[in-house]
C-alpha positions as a printed Julia matrix, in Angstrom:
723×3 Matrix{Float64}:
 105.75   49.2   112.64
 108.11   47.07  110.37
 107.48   47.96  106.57
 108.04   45.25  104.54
 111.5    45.26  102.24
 109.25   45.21   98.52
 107.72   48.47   99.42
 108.27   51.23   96.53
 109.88   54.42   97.79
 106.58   56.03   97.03
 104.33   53.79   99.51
 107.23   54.35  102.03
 106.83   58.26  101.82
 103.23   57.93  102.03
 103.51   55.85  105.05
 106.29   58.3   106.66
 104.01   61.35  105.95
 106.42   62.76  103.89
 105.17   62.32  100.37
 104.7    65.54   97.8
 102.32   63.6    95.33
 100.24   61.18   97.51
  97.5    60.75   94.07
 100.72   58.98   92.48
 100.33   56.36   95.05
  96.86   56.46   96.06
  93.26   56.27   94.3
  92.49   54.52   91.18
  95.46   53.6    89.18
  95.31   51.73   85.46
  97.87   49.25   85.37
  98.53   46.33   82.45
  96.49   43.86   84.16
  94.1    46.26   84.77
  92.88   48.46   87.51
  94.29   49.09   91.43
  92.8    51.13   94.28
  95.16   51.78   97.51
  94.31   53.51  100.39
  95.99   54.82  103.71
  93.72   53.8   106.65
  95.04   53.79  109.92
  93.49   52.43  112.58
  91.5    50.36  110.12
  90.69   46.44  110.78
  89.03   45.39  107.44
  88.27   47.58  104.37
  86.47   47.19  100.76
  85.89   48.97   97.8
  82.09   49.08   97.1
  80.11   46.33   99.12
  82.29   43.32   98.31
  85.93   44.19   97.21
  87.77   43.18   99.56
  90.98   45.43   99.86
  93.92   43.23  101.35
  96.05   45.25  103.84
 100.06   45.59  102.5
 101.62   43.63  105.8
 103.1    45.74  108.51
 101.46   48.85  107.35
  98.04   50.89  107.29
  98.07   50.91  103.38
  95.07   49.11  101.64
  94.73   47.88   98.07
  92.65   46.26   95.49
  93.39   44.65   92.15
  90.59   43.66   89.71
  89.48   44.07   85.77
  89.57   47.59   84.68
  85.74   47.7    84.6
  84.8    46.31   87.58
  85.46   49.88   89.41
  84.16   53.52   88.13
  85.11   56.8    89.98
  83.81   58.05   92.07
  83.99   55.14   94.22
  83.32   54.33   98.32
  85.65   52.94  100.5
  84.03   50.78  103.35
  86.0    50.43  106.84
  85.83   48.28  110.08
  87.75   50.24  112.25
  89.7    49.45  115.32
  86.47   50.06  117.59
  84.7    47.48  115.01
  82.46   50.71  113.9
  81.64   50.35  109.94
  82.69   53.44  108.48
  82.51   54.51  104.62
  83.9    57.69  102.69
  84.44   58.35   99.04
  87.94   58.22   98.55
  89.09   61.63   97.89
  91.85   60.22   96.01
  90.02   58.91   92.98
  89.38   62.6    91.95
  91.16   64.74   89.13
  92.45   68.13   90.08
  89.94   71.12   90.28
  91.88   74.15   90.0
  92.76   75.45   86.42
  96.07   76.19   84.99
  94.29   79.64   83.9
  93.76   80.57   88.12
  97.04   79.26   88.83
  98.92   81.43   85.99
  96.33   84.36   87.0
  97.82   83.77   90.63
 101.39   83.46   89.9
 101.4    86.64   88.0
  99.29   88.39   90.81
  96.54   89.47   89.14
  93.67   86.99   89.85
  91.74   89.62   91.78
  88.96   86.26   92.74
  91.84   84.67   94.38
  89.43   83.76   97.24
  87.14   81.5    95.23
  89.43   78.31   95.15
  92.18   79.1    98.05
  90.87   77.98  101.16
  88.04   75.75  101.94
  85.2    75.79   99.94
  81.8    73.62   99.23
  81.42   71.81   96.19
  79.6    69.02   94.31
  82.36   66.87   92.29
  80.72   64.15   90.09
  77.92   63.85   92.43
  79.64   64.33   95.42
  79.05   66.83   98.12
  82.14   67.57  100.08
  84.7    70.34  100.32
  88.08   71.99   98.8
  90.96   72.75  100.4
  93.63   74.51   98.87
  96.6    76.47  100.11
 100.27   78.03   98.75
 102.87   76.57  100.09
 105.96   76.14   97.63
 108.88   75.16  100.3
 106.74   72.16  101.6
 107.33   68.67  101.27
 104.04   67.85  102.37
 100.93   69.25  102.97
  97.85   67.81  104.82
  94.39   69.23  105.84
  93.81   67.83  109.27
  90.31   68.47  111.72
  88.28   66.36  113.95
  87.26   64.86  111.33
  90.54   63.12  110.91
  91.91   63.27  114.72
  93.89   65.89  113.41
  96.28   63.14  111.67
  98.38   64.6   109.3
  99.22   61.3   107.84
  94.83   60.86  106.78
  94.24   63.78  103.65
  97.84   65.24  102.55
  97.05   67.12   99.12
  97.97   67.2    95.7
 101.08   69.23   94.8
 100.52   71.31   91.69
 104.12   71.43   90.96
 105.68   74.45   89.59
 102.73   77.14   91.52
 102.99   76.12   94.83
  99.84   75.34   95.63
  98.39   72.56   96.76
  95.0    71.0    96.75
  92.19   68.05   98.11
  88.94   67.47   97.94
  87.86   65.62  100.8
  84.18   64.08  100.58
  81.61   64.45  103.2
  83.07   67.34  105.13
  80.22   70.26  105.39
  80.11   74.1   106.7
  81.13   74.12  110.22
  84.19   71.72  110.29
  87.07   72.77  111.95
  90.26   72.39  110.25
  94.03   73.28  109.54
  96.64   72.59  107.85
  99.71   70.97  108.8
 102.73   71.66  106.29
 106.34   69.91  106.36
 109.21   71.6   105.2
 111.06   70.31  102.66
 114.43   71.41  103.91
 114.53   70.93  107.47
 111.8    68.19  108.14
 110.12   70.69  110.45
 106.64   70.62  111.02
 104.0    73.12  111.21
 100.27   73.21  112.2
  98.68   76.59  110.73
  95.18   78.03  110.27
  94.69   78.59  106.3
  95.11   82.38  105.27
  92.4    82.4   102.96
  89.79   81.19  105.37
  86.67   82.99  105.29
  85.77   82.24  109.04
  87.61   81.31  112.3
  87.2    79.38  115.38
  86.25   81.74  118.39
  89.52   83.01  120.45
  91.59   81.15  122.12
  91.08   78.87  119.19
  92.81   79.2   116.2
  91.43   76.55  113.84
  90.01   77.57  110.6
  86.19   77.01  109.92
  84.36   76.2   106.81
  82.12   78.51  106.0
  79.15   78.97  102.99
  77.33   82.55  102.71
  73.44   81.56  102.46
  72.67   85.36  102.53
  70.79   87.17  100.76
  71.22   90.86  100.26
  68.66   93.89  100.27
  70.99   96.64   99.34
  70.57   96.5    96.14
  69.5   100.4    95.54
  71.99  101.46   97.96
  74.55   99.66   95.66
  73.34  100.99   92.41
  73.58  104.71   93.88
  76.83  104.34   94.67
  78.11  103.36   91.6
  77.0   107.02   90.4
  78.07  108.81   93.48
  80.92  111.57   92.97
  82.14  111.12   96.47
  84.62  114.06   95.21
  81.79  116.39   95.65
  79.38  114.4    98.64
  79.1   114.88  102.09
  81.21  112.46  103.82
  80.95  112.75  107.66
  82.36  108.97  109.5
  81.72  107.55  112.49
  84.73  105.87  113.81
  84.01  102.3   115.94
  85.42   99.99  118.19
  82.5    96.85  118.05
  84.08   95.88  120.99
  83.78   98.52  123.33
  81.15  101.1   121.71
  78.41   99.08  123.88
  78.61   95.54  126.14
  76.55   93.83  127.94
  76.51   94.28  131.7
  78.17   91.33  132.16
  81.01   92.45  130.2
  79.71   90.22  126.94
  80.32   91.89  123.62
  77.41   92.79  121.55
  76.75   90.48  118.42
  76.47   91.98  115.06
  72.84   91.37  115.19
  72.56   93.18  118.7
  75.11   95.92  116.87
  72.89   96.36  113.71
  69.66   96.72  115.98
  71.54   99.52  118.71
  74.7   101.12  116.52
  72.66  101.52  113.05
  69.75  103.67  114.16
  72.4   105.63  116.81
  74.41  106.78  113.69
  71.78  107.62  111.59
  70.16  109.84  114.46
  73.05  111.46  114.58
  73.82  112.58  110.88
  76.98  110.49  109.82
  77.46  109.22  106.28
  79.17  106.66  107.01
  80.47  104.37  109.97
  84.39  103.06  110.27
  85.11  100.27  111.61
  88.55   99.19  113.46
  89.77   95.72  111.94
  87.0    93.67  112.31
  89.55   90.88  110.5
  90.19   88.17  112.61
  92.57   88.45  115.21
  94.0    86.41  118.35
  94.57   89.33  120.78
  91.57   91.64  121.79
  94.0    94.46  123.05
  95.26   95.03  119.4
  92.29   96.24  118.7
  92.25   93.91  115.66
  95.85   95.44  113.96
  97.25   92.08  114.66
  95.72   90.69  111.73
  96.03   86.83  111.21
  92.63   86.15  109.25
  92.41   88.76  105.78
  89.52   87.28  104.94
  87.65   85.99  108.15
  85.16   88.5   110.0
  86.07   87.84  113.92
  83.98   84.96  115.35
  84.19   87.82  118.93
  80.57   89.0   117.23
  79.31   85.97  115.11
  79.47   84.54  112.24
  80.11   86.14  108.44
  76.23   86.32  107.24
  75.5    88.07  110.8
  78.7    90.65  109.73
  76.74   90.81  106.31
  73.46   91.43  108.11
  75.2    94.4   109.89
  76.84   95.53  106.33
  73.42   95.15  104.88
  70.85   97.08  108.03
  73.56  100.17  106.91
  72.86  100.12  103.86
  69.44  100.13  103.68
  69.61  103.45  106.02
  71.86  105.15  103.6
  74.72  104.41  105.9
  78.3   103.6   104.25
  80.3   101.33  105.73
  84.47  101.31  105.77
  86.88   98.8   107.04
  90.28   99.65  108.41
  92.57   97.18  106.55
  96.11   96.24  107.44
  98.44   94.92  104.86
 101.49   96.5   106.01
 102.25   94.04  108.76
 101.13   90.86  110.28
 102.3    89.43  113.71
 104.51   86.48  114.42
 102.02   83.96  116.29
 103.01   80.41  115.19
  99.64   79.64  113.64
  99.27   82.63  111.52
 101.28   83.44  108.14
 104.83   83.97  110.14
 107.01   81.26  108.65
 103.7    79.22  106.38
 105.52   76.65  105.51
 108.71   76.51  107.26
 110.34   79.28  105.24
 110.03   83.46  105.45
 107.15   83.11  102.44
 104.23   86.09  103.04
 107.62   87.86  105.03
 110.81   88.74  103.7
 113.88   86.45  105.47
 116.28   89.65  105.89
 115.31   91.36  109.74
 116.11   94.44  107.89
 113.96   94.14  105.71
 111.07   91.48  106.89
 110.27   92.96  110.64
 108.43   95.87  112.15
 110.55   96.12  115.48
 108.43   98.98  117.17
 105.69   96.62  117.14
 106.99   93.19  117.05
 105.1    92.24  113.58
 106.72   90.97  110.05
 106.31   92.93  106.95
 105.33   91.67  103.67
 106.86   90.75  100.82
 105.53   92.98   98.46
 108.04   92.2    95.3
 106.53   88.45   95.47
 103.55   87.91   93.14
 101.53   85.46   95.19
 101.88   87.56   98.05
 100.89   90.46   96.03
  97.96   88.31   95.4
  97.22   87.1    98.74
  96.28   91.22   99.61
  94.66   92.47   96.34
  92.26   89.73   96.96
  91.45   90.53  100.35
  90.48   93.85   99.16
  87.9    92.16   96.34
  86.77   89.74   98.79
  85.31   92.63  101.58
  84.29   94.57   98.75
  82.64   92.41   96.88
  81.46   89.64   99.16
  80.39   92.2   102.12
  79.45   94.86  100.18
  81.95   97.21  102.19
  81.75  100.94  100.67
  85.6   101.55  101.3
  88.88  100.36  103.18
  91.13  102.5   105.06
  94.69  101.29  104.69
  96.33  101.56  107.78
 100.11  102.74  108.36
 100.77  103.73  105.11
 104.29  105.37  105.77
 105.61  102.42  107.51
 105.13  100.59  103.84
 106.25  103.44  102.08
 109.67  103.87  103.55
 112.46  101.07  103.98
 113.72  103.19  106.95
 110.59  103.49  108.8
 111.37  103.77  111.96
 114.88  102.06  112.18
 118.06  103.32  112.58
 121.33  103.45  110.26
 122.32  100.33  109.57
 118.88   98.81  110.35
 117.49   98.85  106.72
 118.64   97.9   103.16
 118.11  100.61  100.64
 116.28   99.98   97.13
 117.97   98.93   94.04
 118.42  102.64   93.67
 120.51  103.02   96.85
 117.1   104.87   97.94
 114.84  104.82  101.08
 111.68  104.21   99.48
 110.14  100.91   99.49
 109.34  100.24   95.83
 107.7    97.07   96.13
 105.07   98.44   98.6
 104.76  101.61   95.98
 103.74   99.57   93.23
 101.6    97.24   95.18
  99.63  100.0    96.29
  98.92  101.52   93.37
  97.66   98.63   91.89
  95.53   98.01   94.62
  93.64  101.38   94.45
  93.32  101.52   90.72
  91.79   97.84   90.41
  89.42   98.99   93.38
  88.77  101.69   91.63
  87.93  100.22   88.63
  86.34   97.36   89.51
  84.02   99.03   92.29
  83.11  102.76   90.99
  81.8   104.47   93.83
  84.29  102.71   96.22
  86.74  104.98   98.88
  90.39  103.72  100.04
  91.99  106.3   102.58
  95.51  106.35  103.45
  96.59  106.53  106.81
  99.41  108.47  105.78
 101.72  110.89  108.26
 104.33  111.51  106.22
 105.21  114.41  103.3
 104.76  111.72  100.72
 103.84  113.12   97.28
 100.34  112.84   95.2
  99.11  110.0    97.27
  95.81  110.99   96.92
  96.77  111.08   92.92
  95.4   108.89   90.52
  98.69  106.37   89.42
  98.6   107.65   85.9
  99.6   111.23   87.37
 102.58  108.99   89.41
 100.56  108.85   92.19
  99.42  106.38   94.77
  95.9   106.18   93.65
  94.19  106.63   97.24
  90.82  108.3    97.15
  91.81  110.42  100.35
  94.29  110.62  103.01
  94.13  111.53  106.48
  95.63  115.3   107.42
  97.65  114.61  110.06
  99.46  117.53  109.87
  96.12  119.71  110.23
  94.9   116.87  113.24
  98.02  117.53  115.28
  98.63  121.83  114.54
  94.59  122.16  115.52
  95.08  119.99  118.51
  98.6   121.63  119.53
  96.66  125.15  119.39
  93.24  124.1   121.13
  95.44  123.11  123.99
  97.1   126.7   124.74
  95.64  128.84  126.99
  93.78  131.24  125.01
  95.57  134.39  126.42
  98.5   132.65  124.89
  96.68  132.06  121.06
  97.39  134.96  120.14
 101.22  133.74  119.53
  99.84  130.3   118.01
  97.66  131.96  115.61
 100.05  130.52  112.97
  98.95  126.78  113.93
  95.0   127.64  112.74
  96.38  129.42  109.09
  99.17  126.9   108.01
  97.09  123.87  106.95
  95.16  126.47  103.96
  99.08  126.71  102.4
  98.33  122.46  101.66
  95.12  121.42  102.32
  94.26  121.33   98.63
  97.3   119.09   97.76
  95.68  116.03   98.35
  91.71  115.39   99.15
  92.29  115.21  102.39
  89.81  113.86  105.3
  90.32  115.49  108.56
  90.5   113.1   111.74
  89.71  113.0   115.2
  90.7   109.03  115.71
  91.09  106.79  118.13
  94.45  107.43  118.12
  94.18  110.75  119.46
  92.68  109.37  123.09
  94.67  106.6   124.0
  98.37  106.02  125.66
  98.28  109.24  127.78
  97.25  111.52  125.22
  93.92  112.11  126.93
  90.55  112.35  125.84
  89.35  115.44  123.07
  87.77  116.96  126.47
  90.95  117.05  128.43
  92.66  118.35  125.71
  91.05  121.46  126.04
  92.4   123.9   128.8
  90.05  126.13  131.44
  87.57  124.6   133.65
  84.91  122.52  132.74
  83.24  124.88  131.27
  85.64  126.09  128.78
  86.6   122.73  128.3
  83.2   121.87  126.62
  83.06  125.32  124.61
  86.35  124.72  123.09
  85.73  121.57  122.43
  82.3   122.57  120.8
  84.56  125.79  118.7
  86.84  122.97  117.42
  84.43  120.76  115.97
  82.17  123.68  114.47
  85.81  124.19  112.91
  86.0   121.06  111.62
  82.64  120.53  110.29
  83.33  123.82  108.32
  86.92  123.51  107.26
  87.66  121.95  103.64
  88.14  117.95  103.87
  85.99  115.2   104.86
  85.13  114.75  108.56
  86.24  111.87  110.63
  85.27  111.5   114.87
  86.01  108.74  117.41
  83.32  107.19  119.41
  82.64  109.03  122.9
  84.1   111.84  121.22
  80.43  113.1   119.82
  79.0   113.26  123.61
  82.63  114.26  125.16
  84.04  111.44  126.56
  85.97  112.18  129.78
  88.42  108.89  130.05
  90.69  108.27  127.27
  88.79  105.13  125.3
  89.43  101.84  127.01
  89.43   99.03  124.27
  87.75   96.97  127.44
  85.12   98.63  128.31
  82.05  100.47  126.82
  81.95  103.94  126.25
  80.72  106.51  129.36
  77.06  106.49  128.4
  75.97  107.54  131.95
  77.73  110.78  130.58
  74.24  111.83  128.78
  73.03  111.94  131.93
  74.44  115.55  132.3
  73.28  118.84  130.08
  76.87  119.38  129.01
  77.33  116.14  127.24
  74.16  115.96  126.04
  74.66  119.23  124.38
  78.07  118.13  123.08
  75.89  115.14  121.24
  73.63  117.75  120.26
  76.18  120.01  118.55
  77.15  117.26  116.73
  74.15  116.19  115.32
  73.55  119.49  114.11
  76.42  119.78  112.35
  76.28  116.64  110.63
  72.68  117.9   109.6
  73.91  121.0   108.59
  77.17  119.95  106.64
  75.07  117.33  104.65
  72.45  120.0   103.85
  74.82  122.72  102.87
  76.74  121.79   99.66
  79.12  125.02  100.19
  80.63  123.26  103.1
  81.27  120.16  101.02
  81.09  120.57   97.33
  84.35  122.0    97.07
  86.22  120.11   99.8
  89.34  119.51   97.93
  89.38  122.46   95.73
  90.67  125.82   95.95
  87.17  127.49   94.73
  85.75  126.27   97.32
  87.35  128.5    99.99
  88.3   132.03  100.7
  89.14  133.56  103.4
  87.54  136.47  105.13
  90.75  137.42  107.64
  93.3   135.43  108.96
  95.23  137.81  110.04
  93.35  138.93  113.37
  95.73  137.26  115.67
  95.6   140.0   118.49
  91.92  139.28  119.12
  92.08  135.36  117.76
  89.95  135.15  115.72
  89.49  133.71  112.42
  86.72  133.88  109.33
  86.34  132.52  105.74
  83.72  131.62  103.29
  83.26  128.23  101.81
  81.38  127.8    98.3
  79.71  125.43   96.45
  77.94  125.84   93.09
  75.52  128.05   94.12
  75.91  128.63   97.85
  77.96  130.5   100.41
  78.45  129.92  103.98
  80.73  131.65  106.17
  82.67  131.03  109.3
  83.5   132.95  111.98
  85.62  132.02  115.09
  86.22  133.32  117.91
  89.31  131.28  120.09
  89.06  133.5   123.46
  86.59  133.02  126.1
  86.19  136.98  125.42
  82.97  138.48  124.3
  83.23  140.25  121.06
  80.12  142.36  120.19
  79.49  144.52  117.11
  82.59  142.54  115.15
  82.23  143.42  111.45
  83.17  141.27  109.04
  83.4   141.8   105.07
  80.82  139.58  102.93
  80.87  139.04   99.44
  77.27  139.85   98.61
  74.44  141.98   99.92
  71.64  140.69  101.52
  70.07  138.83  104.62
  72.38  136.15  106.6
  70.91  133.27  109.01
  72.85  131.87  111.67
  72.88  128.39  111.26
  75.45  127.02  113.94
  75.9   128.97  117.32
  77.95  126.42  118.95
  77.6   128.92  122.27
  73.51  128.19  121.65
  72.37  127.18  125.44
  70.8   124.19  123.37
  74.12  122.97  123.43
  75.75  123.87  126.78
  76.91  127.48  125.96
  76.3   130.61  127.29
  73.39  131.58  125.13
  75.17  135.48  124.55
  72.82  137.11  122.21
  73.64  136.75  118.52
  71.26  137.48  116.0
  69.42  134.79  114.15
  69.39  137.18  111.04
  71.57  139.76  109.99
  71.6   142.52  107.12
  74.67  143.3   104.86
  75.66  146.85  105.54
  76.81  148.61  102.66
  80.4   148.97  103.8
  83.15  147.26  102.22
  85.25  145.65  104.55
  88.29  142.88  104.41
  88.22  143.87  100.44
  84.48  142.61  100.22
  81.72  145.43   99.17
  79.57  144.52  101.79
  79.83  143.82  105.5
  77.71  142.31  108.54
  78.1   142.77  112.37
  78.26  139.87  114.93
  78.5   139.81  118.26
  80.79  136.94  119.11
  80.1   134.77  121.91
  82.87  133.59  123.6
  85.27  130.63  122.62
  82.45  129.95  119.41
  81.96  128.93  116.1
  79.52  130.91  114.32
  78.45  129.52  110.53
  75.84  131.34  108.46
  73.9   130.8   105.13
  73.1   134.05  102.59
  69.12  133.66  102.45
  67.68  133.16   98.83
């Protein structure tokens, strides 16, 4: 195409696709003489303004224009096209309207602290003056241009580039006519290199199905019924609540025979009344976040604020959100903004330049897992996160977010060698960016959404991160105990003639586990990449396997912390969990998986009944023990308290029967078993152990009274003091 010589530099940029401020060329301009109306309009024939304007094509280009008196034309105004394939066409010219995002939201945004972030970045529906259509916006400071580009514009960049809103970054369009359901992008070129970029918009709120990567427009039409549910929690002290989770894969907890995944619907209708039959408080969910790779189990992350199109749509997610609620089921995300991955259409490189990353290897990249690492000392991306936790807070009603891989944000040296990392301003190792950001994070969430829990995924020896930030610490609600996961774990896998010399592993955690409110987890991480399955983990032969693994979860449920199980795990899963598949269900076929599931329901029933083995979960008055120190015979007891109640636990770790064992109990009285995990209900042996036993007046273990058990072998044993 030969441009004509009299073109301004301006029309010449708009025709090369390369301008920064297209409005300054195109729309509705006042001149001296009085008004003109230009247009870019390829493969375009004829085109007016109104019915009978007759725009007169600039020669040897696709830009349009019309000159007239000042009041023959008032905004907003249609544009009428013959096109190449003599089809009339007509659009209101998203150029003739003023810009829709305030200077307050862009300040608010550039300082980091507009916590509604999501309500004009992205794509959104609105009615301008009259005119149904929607609004793009994005961040982008190192472009030279920005365009949104979908089907509806054969994806030509050079059809709706956006308003620049200088100094912020961001960049905006309203484009007329466009409804929900339009795919879309946006294709960015940088100002430094000329290179191009095609990338699916961050803040989108729903994304094309996999392999696609297009964004989606998307408009919540749903109505919520959760509304008690919602209220309650704003009063409930989760400090001092039962809180027993349910940890889920949607992709492989159930499929279809044909290998299909199960919708959200399908998942509210099966997964909902599953959980709630079996006790839990609250269900967990791996990243549901959109993601391009189904084997990442969704901790490649490349949509913060799109629920994966792998189970339907966002209302159908909200549906799911909604069916737990109303059965006084919580509901937590696992949430990942300490790395993202490099695929060319996500955030790596937005717009041409290491912007959501840092630029530095050293300090920008995760190398252990091929991902980038945010910039955390850069306001917008600050931003970018603290919104995405508001947006599944507030627009799906989520309970709580579990932060994954804490320590790798924590630390500059995470996993790298000397000379891999760049120390702080300090010359230190810890990454005060991330810090900061974090606590920020959890006390807005806090604030803003009393009731709310954010756990921390946290394996290191970090201080206070369970804290509040005003005491210098993190401002988590909880973190995971993955010192007390691994030591249980290491000692359930000894032979137990060899406990005896491991009896150190069971005792340690009590010198801590008040430090931080911790939760105590049995994840999925615990039965993948060779580690084997919870079952397998245990030692013997099958049938020790299932008693130890029924002793270690009666530990658990009884232990001080919040409770935390895999799927498969609750019936005994014998593979390790296959992100491809659906769980072994034909397992509850046989007695000794259906008793593990009905151990586990029990205890859930029994922990959420009995405050003493939750009230005090992260406080020392809340547990004493009996005797630790019976090593020779392996065995452990200790009481937990709540306001008003006592419970004690008794453990016995060898597949030896110990009758007549006499333990010291603080008050006199009659005790009821309430847990036998060796109860032939479950699986076990069914030894005899009475249902109710009498204080003896014998002090014992410096208590003034004692009982006598017989102890089945490899058993938990919990009781309740009768009132």
């Amino acid at each position: 195409m030969v441009f004509e010589e009299n073109l301004t530099n301006d029309q010449r940029k708009i025709i090369e696709a390369s301008h920064h401020d297209p409005f300054v060329v195109l729309g509705r301009h006042i001149t001296k003489k009085g008004v003109v109306v230009r247009a870019f309009l390829p493969d375009v024939k004829h085109a007016t303004v109104g019915d009978d304007l007759v725009m007169q094509r600039i020669p040897g280009t696709d830009l349009f224009e019309w000159a007239g008196p000042s009041d023959a034309l008032q905004t907003p105004y249609q544009i009428y096209c013959t096109t190449a394939a003599d089809e009339i066409v007509s659009h209101y010219d998203p150029y003739c309207f003023p810009p829709q995002i305030s200077d307050y939201d862009m300040h608010l945004f550039a300082e980091g602290k507009h916590w509604h972030a999501y309500r004009f970045m992205g794509a959104h529906l609105r009615n301008i003056d009259g005119v149904e259509g929607v609004m793009f916006a994005t961040w982008a400071p190192n472009a030279q241009r920005v365009s949104v580009v979908g089907n509806f514009n054969r994806w030509d960049g050079r059809c709706h580039p956006m308003r620049s809103r200088g100094n912020s970054g961001i960049w905006e369009l309203f484009i007329p006519g466009l409804t929900a359901g339009e795919l879309y992008k946006f294709e960015l070129l940088n100002q430094r290199d000329g290179s191009l970029h095609l990338k699916m918009d961050p803040y989108c709120q729903q994304a094309e199905l996999r392999p696609g990567t297009a964004s989606v427009v998307f408009h919540s039409q749903y109505q919520w019924q959760d509304q008690d549910w919602m209220e309650s929690r704003k009063k409930t002290n989760w400090l001092h609540a039962p809180h027993s989770v349910y940890e889920v894969h949607l992709g492989s907890w159930q499929k279809h025979l044909d290998g299909r995944f199960y919708s959200y619907m399908e998942l509210a209708d099966k997964l909902v009344p599953f959980v709630k039959k079996m006790g839990f408080t609250h269900i967990e969910l791996l990243p549901i976040t959109e993601h391009p790779l189904d084997v990442s189990w969704g901790y490649q992350t490349t949509g913060y604020y799109a629920a994966t199109s792998r189970f339907g749509t966002p209302d159908e997610f909200r549906y799911f959100v909604d069916l737990c609620h109303q059965n006084e089921i919580g509901v937590l995300l696992d949430w990942v903004p300490g790395h993202f991955p490099k695929d060319h259409f996500g955030l790596a490189r937005f717009d041409g330049s290491a912007l959501y990353e840092h630029e530095d290897p050293r300090r920008g990249e995760h190398q252990d897992w091929g991902t980038l690492i945010f910039n955390y000392g850069r306001n917008e991306v600050r931003n970018f996160l603290l919104a995405s936790a508001f947006f599944w807070l507030e627009e799906f009603h989520i309970d709580g977010l579990r932060v994954d891989a804490v320590a790798s944000m924590l630390y500059l040296d995470y996993s790298r060698q000397e000379g891999q990392w760049l120390p702080n301003i300090h010359g230190g190792r810890e990454n005060l960016e991330a810090i900061s950001f974090l606590q920020e994070v959890n006390a807005i969430l806090h604030q803003a959404h009393p009731g709310c829990i954010i756990s921390a995924e946290e394996s290191t020896s970090y201080p206070m991160v369970s804290r509040p930030t005003d005491m210098g610490g993190l401002g988590f609600s909880m973190k995971w105990n993955m010192g007390w996961m691994h030591d249980i774990l290491e000692y359930m896998k000894q032979d137990p003639i060899h406990r005896r010399y491991h009896h150190d592993q069971l005792t340690f955690g009590l010198l801590y586990a008040f430090t931080e409110n911790f939760v105590l987890p049995f994840s999925h991480d615990e039965v993948v990449h060779g580690k084997r399955s919870l079952r397998y983990k245990m030692p013997g032969d099958e049938w020790q396997q299932f008693a130890n693994l029924r002793l270690l979860y009666t530990f658990m449920y009884s232990y001080p912390g919040k409770k935390l199980l895999f799927m498969g795990s609750e019936f005994a899963q014998g593979s390790e969990w296959n992100s491809e598949q659906s769980l072994e269900w034909y397992l509850l076929d046989y007695p000794l998986h259906r008793g593990m599931q009905h151990i586990v329901k029990d205890l859930n029933t029994v922990y959420r009944e009995s405050p003493a083995l939750f009230y005090h979960d992260f406080e020392s008055q809340g547990f004493e023990w009996i005797d630790c120190h019976d090593s020779e015979h392996s065995i452990l007891s200790y009481l937990r308290r709540g306001q008003a109640e006592t419970a004690i636990a008794v453990f016995n770790f060898t597949p030896v029967v110990r009758d007549n064992y006499r333990i010291g109990v603080p008050d006199a009285g009659e005790y009821v078993v309430v847990i036998n995990s060796d109860s032939e209900f479950y699986g076990g042996s069914n030894h005899p152990v009475r249902p109710f036993i009498q204080s003896d007046n014998i002090p014992w273990s410096d208590r003034p009274y004692s009982i006598l058990l017989n102890l089945p072998p490899l058993a938990g044993v919990i009781l309740r003091k009768t009132h």
